[in-house]
C-alpha positions as CSV (number, residue, x, y, z in Angstrom):
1,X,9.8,-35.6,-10.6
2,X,10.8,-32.9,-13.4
3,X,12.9,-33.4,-16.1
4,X,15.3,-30.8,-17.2
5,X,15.4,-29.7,-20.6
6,X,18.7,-31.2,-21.4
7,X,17.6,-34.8,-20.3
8,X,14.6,-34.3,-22.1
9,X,16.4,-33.3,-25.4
10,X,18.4,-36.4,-24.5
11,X,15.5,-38.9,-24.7
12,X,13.9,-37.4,-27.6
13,X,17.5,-37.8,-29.4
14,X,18.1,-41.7,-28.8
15,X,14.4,-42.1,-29.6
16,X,14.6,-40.6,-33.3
17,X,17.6,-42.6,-33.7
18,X,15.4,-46.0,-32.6
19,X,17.1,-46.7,-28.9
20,X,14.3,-49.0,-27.0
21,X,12.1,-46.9,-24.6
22,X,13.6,-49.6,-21.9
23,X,17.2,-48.5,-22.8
24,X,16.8,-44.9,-22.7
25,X,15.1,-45.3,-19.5
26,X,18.2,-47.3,-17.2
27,X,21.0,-45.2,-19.5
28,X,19.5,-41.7,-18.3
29,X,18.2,-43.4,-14.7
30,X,14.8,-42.4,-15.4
31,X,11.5,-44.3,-15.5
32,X,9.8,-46.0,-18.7
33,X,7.0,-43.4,-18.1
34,X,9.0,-40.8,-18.2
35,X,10.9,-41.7,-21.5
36,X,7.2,-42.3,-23.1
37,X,6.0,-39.2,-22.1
38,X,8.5,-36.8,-23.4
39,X,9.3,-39.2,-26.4
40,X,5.3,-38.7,-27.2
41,X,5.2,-34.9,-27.0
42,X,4.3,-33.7,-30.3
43,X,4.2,-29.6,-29.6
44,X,6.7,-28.1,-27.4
45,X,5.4,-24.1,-28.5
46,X,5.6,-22.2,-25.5
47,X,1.9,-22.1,-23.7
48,X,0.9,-19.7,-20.9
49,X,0.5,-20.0,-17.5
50,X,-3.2,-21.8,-16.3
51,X,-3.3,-20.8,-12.6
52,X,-4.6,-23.1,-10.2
53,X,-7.0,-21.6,-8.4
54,X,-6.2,-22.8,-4.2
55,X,-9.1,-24.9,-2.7
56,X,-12.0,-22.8,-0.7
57,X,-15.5,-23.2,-2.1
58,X,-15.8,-25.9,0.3
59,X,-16.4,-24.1,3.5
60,X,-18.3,-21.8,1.6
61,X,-21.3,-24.5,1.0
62,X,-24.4,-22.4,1.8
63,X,-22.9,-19.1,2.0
64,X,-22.9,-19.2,-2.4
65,X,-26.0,-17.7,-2.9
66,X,-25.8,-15.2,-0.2
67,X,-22.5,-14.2,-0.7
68,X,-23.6,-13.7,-4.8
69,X,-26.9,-12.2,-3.6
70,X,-25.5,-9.6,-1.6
71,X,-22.9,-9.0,-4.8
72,X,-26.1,-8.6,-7.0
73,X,-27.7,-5.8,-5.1
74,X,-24.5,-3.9,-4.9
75,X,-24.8,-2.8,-8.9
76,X,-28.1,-0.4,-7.5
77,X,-25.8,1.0,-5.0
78,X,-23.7,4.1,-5.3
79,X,-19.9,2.5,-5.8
80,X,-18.8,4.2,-2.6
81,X,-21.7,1.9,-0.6
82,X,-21.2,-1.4,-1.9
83,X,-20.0,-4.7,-0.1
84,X,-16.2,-5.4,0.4
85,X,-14.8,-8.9,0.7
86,X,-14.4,-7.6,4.6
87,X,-17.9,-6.4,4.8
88,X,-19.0,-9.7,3.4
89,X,-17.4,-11.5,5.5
90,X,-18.2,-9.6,8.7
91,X,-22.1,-10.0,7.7
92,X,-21.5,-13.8,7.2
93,X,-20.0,-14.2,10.7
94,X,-22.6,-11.9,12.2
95,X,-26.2,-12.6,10.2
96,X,-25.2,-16.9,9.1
97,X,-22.8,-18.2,11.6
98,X,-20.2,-18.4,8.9
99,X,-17.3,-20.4,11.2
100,X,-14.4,-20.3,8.0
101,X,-11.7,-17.6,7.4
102,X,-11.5,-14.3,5.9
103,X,-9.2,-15.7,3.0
104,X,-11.5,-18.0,0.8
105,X,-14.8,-15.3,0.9
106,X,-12.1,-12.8,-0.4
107,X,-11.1,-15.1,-3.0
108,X,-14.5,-15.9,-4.1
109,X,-15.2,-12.2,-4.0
110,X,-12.4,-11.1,-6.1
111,X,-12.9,-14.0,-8.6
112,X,-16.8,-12.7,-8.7
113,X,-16.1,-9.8,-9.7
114,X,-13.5,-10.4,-12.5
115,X,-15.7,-13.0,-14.0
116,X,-18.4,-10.2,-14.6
117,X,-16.3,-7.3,-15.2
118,X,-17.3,-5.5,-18.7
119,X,-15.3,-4.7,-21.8
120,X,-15.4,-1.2,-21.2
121,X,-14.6,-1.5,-17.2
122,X,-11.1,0.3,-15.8
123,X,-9.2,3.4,-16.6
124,X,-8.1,4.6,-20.2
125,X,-4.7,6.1,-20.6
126,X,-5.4,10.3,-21.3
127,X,-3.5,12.2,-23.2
128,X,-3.3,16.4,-22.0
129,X,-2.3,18.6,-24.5
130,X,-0.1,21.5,-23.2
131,X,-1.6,24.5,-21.4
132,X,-3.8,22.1,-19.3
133,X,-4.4,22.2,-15.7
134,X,-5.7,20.0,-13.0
135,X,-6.8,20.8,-9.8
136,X,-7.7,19.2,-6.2
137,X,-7.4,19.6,-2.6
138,X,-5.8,17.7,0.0
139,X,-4.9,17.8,3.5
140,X,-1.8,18.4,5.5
141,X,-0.8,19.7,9.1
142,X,1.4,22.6,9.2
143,X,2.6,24.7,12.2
144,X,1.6,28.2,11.7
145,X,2.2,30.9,14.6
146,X,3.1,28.8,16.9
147,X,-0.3,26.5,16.1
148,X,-0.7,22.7,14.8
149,X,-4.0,23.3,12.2
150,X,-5.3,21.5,9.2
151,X,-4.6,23.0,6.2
152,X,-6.5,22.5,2.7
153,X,-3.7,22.4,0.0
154,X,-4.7,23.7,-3.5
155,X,-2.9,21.3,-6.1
156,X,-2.6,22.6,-9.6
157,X,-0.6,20.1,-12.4
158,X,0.0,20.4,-15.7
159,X,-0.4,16.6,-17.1
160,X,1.6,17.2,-19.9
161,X,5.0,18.3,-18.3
162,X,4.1,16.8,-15.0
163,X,4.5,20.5,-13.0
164,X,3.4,20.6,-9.9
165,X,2.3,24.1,-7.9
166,X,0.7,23.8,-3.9
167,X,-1.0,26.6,-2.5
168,X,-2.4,26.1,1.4
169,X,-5.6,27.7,2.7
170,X,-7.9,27.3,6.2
171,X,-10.8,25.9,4.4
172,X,-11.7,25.4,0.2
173,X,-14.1,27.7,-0.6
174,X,-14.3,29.2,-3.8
175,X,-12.3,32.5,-2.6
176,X,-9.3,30.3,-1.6
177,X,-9.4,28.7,-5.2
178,X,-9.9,31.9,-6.7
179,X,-7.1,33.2,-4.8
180,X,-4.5,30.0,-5.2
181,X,-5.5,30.1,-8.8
182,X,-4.4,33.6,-9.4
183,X,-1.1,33.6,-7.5
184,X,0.0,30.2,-9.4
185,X,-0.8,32.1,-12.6
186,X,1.0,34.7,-11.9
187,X,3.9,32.6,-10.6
188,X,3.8,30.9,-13.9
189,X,3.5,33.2,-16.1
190,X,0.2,32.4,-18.0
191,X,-3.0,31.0,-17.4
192,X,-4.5,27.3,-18.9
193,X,-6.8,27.2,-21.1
194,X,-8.6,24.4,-19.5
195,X,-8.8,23.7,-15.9
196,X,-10.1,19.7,-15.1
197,X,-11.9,19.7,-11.4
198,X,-13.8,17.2,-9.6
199,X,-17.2,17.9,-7.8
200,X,-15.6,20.7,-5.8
201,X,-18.5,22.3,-4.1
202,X,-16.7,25.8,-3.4
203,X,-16.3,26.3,-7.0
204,X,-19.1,24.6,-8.8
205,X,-20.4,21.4,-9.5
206,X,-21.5,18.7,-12.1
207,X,-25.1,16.7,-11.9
208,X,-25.6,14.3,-14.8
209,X,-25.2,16.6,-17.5
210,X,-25.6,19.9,-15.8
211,X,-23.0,22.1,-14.2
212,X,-23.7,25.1,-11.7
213,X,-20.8,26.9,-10.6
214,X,-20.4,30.1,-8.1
215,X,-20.7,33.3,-9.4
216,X,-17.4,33.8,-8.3
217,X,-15.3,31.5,-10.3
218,X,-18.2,32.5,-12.8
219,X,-16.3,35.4,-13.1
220,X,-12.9,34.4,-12.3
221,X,-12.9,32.4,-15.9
222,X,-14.1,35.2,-17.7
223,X,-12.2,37.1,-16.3
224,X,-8.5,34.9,-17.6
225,X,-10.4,33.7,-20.4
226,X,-10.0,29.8,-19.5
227,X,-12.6,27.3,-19.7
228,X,-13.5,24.7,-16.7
229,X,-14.7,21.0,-16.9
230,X,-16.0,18.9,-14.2
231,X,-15.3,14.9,-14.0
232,X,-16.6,12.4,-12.9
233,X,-16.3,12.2,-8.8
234,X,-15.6,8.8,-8.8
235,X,-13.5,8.6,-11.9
236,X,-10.2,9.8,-10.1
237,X,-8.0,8.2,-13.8
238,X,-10.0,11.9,-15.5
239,X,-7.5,13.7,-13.1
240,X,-5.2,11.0,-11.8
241,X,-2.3,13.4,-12.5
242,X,-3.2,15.5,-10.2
243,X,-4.7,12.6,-7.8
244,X,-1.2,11.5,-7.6
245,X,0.5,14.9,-6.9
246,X,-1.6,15.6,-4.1
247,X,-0.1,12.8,-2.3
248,X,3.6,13.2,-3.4
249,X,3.3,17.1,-2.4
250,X,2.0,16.4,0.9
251,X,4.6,13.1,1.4
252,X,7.5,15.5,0.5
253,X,6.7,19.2,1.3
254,X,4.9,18.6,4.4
255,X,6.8,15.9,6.2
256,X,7.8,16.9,8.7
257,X,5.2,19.6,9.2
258,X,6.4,22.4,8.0
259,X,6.8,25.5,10.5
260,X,6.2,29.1,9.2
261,X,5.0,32.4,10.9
262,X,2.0,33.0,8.7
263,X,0.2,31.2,6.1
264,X,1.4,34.0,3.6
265,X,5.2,32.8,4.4
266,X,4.4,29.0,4.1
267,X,2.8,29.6,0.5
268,X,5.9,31.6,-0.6
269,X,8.0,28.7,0.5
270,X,5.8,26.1,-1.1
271,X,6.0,27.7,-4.5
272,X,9.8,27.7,-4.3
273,X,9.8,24.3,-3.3
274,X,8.0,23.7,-6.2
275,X,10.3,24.9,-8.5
276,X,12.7,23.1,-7.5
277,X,10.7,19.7,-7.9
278,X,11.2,21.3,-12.0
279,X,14.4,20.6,-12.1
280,X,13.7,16.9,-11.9
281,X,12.8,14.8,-15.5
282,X,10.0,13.8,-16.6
283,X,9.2,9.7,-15.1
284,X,8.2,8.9,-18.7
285,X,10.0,11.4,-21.6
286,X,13.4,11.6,-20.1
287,X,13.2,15.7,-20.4
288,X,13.5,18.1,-17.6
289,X,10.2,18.9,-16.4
290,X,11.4,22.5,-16.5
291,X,11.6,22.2,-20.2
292,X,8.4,20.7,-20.7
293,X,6.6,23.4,-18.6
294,X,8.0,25.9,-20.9
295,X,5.8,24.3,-23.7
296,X,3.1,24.6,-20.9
297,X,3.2,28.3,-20.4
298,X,3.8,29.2,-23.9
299,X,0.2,27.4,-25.1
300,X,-0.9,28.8,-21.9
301,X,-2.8,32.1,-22.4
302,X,-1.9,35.5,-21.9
303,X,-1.7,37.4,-18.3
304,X,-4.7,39.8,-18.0
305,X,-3.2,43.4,-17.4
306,X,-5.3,43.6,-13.8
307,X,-5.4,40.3,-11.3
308,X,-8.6,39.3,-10.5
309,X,-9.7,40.2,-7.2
310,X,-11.5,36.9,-5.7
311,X,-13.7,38.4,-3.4
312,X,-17.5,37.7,-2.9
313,X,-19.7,40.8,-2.0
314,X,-23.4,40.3,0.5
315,X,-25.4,42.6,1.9
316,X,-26.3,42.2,5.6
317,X,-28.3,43.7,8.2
318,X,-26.6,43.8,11.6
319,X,-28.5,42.5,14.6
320,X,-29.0,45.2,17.7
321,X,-25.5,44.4,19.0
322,X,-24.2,45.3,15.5
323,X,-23.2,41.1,14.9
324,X,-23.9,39.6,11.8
325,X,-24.0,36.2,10.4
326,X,-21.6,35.2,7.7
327,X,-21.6,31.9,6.6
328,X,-22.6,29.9,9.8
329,X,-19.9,32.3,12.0
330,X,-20.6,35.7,13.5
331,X,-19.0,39.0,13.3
332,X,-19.0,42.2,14.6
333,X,-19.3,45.5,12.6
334,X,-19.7,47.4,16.2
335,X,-22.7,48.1,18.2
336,X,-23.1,52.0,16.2
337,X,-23.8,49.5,13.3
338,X,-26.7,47.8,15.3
339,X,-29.8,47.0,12.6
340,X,-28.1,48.8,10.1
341,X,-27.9,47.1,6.4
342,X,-24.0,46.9,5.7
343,X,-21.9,45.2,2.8
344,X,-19.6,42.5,3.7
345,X,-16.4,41.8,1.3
346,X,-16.0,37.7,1.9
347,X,-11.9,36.8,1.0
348,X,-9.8,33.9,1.9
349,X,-8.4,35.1,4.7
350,X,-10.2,37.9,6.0
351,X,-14.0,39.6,6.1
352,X,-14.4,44.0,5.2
353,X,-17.6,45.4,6.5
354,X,-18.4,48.1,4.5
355,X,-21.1,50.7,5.6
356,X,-24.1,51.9,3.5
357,X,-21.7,53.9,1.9
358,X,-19.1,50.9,1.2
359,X,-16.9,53.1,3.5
360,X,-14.6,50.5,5.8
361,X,-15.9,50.0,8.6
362,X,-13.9,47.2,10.2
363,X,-11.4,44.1,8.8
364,X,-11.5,40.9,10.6
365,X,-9.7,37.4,10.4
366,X,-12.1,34.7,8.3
367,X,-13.2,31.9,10.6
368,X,-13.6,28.3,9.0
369,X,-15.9,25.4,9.9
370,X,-18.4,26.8,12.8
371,X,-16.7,29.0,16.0
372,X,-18.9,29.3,18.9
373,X,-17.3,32.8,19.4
374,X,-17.7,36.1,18.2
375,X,-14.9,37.3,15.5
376,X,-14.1,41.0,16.6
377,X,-11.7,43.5,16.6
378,X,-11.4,44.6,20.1
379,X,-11.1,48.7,18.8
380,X,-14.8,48.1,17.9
381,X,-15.8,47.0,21.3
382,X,-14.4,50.4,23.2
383,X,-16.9,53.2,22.4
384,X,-19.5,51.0,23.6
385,X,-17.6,50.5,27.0
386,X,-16.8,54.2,27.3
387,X,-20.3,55.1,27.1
388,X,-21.0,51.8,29.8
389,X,-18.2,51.3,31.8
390,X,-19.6,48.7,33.6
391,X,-19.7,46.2,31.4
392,X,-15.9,46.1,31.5
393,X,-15.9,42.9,33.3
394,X,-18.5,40.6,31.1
395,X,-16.9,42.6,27.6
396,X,-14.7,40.4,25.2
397,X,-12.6,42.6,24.9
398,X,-11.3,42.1,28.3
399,X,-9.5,38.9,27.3
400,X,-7.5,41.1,24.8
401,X,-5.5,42.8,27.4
402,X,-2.4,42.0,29.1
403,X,-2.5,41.1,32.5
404,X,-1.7,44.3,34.3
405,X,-4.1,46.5,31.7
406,X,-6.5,44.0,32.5
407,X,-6.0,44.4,36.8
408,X,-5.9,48.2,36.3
409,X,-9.4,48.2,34.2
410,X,-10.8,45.8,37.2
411,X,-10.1,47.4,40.1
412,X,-10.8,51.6,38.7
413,X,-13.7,53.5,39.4
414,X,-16.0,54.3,36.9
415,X,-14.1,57.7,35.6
416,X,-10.5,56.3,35.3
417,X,-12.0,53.1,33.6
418,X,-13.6,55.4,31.1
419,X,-10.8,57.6,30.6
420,X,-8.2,54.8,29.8
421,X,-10.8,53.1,27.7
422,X,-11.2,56.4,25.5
423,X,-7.3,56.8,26.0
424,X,-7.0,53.4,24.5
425,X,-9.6,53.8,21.7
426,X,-7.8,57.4,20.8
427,X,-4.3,55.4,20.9
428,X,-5.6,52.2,19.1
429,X,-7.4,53.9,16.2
430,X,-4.0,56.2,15.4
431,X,-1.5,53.8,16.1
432,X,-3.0,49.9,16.0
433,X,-4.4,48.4,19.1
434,X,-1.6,46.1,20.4
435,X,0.4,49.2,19.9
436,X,-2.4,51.0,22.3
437,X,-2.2,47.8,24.5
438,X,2.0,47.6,24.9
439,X,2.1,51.9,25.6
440,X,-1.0,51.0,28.5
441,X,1.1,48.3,30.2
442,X,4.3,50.0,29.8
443,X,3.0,53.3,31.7
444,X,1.5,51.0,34.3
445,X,4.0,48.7,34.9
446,X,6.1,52.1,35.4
447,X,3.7,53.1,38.1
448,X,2.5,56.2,35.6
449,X,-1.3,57.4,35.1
450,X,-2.1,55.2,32.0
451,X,-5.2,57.4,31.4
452,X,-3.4,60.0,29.6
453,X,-2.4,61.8,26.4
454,X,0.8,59.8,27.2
455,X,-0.6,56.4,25.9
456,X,-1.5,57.4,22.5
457,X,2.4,59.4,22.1
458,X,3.4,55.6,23.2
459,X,1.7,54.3,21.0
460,X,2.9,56.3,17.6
461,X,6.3,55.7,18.6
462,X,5.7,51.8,19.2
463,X,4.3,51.7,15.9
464,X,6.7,53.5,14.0
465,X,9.8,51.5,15.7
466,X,11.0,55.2,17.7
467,X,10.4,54.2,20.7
468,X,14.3,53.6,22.9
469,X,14.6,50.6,24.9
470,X,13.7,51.3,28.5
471,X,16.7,52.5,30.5
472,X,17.2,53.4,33.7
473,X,18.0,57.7,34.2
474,X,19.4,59.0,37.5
475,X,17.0,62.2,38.1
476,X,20.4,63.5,40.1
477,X,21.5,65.4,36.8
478,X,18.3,67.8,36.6
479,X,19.5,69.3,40.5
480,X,22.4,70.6,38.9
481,X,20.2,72.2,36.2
482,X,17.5,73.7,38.2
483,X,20.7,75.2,40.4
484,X,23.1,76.1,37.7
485,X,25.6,75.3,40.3
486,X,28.7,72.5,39.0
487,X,31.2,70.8,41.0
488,X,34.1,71.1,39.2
489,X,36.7,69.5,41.6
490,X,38.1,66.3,40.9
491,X,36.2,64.8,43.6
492,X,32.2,64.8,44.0
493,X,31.8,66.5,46.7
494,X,28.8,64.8,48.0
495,X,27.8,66.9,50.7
496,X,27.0,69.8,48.8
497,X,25.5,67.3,46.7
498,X,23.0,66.3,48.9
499,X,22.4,69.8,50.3
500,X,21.7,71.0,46.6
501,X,19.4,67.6,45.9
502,X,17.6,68.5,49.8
503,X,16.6,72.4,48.7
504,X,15.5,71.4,45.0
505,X,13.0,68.6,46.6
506,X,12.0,71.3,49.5
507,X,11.4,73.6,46.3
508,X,9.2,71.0,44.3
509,X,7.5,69.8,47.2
């Protein structure tokens, strides 16, 4: 039974003024005991909390020493392959017969592991000066052109005003940091004079003591004069600012996934987005973030007159089909490139052949991960067809026409399949290929000779936005012309009409 303060102040009062324990006792309806034991108290200084730790090392009899064993072992381990109280317990179940709950090997786990955790264990509070930045990468789905892909989102903070800039990219190689980097610099206004990474592979890298980093980035921090440090991969508190804006970002930009038309659009968006997250105050100094990011930029260092360009240069030598190999994918320069040595220009978003020269040659899309197909521009593909017509059918390039292009090409002879191929090469190179494309199923779908010099005036007008929207013309209005004869009666007289329209088409046929 507890006693309440009051009665206990109660019983300690009528014993300093010498009321018999036996009294106290049936005037307060308590026990003897009771009266003794608070009456006895000598030190009523607050003490704190002993917890009681809840019964389990029973049905762990026999399973002590493995349990510690297994514990033991883990300090040779890397920290990301050691036991957890679930992994013990699994292996007890599995490897001992262990016929107890999950519950008291997690508490013995747990309480292991606190009794021998070390003075200088856990996370130390940081302090960033301003004109710091951190950086990561997370992940987040986003709808772009109509398409659900994974995007890698470039996070860069600044710790000491808690600003927070997202920049999204199809893979996080050191060209997409490069890139991201730039444009939030730019967006900011300045560039940090120290950027914290983790063990980000695209960029660089730290072993024990020793950092390599790309020659790219190499470059990219001599070029904006900023330094780079590396932490600790496992250390996530060295860069927890930006640990933590990762997932906010992605929980509140990119939920629901976003929808956008191209990956350019989406990054404009997420950078205004951003700037509006400024106008929020700081969770621990009560100022704007805005005003604290102004501090930011202005120990931030000074713009560079010229962007840096983050683009990585190789040399290559095409195979005989004029592919070559970039980065696990293949492209292709064109089969007049075929064994030739060629420079490629490697950006975040796209790939520039170059020829011996470092003329252009061709500029294709960037492909990610590992793409079983060829990356191509279909304009490439034609000279090779005109000279070989008959490789129309097996070519790529035949899944890059429309449906009627493509049943026109199929079913012509060998000359009219080269001569709309060359028609479509002469219109693709002037005027763009879908261009060349829409003029080729336009004049077919109109029952014209797509094979003509027709395609490629098309074409121009397509690209320039001249070309009228298709409209039906009554032909009737060129037999007055060719006649110079008029009906200018109120009526039509349709007869004469008719005669007129019978000895033009006697005269053209």
């Amino acid at each position: 039974m507890t006693i309440s303060m009051s009665v206990q102040e109660e019983i300690r009062r009528l014993d300093s003024e010498g009321v018999p324990a036996r009294q106290i006792a049936r005037d307060l309806g308590i026990s003897r005991d009771s009266v003794t034991k608070y009456a006895d108290i000598s030190d009523y200084s607050p003490r704190p909390a002993t917890p009681v730790r809840r019964p389990g090392a029973s049905v762990l009899t026999g399973y002590i020493d493995v349990i510690e064993g297994w514990l033991a072992d883990d300090a040779r381990r890397p920290r990301k392959q050691r036991h957890t109280a679930r992994r013990i317990f699994d292996r007890l179940v599995a490897e001992h017969g262990y016929a107890g709950s999950y519950s008291p090997v997690q508490r013995y786990v747990k309480a292991y592991q606190q009794d021998r955790r070390g003075a200088g264990d856990g996370y130390a509070e940081l302090s960033w000066p301003a004109g710091t930045a951190q950086v990561d990468f997370g992940q987040a789905n986003a709808v772009i052109a109509g398409v659900l892909q994974v995007l890698h989102v470039l996070v860069v903070t600044f710790p000491f005003s808690n600003m927070r800039f997202a920049q999204a990219y199809a893979g996080e190689t050191a060209e997409c940091v490069c890139h991201g980097l730039r444009t939030i610099f730019e967006h900011a206004g300045g560039a940090p004079r120290q950027l914290v990474f983790d063990n980000a592979t695209g960029i660089g890298r730290r072993v024990g003591a020793q950092v390599v980093e790309s020659k790219l980035f190499a470059a990219f921090k001599l070029h904006y004069r900023c330094t780079a440090r590396y932490c600790n991969p496992y250390s996530g508190n060295e860069k927890g600012n930006v640990e933590n804006a990762v997932g906010f970002l992605r929980r509140n930009l990119m939920v629901p996934e976003p929808v956008a038309a191209t990956l350019t659009g989406l990054n404009q968006v997420l950078l205004a987005q951003c700037d509006q997250l400024g106008a929020g105050v700081h969770y621990r100094k009560g100022v704007p973030i805005g005003d604290l990011f102004t501090d930011d930029v202005t120990a931030c260092l000074a713009l560079p007159t010229a962007g840096f360009d983050p683009v990585r240069y190789e040399t290559r030598v095409a195979d005989k089909t004029g592919n070559l190999l970039i980065d696990a994918n293949t492209y292709a320069a064109g089969t007049a490139f075929g064994g030739r040595k060629v420079t490629v220009g490697i950006r975040h978003d796209r790939v520039e052949i170059l020829d011996e020269h470092a003329r252009p040659v061709v500029t294709l899309p960037r492909a990610f991960g590992h793409q079983a197909d060829t990356v191509f521009d279909p304009i490439s593909l034609l000279p090779v067809l005109i000279a070989k017509p008959g490789a129309w059918t097996h070519s790529p390039a035949r899944a890059t026409v429309t449906d009627p292009v493509r049943d026109w090409l199929d079913t012509a002879d060998t000359t009219d399949r080269r001569q709309l191929l060359a028609a479509l090469h002469a219109a693709g190179t002037a005027a763009g290929y879908q261009h060349a494309i829409t003029a080729a199923d336009t004049l077919i779908r109109a029952g014209d000779d797509p094979g003509t010099a027709a395609i490629g005036m098309l074409a121009r007008r397509l690209a320039t936005g001249t070309e009228p929207a298709a409209s039906t013309v009554d032909l009737h209005v060129y037999d007055t012309l060719t006649t110079g004869q008029h009906n200018h009666g109120d009526q039509p007289d349709v007869e004469h009409d008719d005669q007129q329209h019978d000895q033009h088409s006697g005269v053209c046929a």
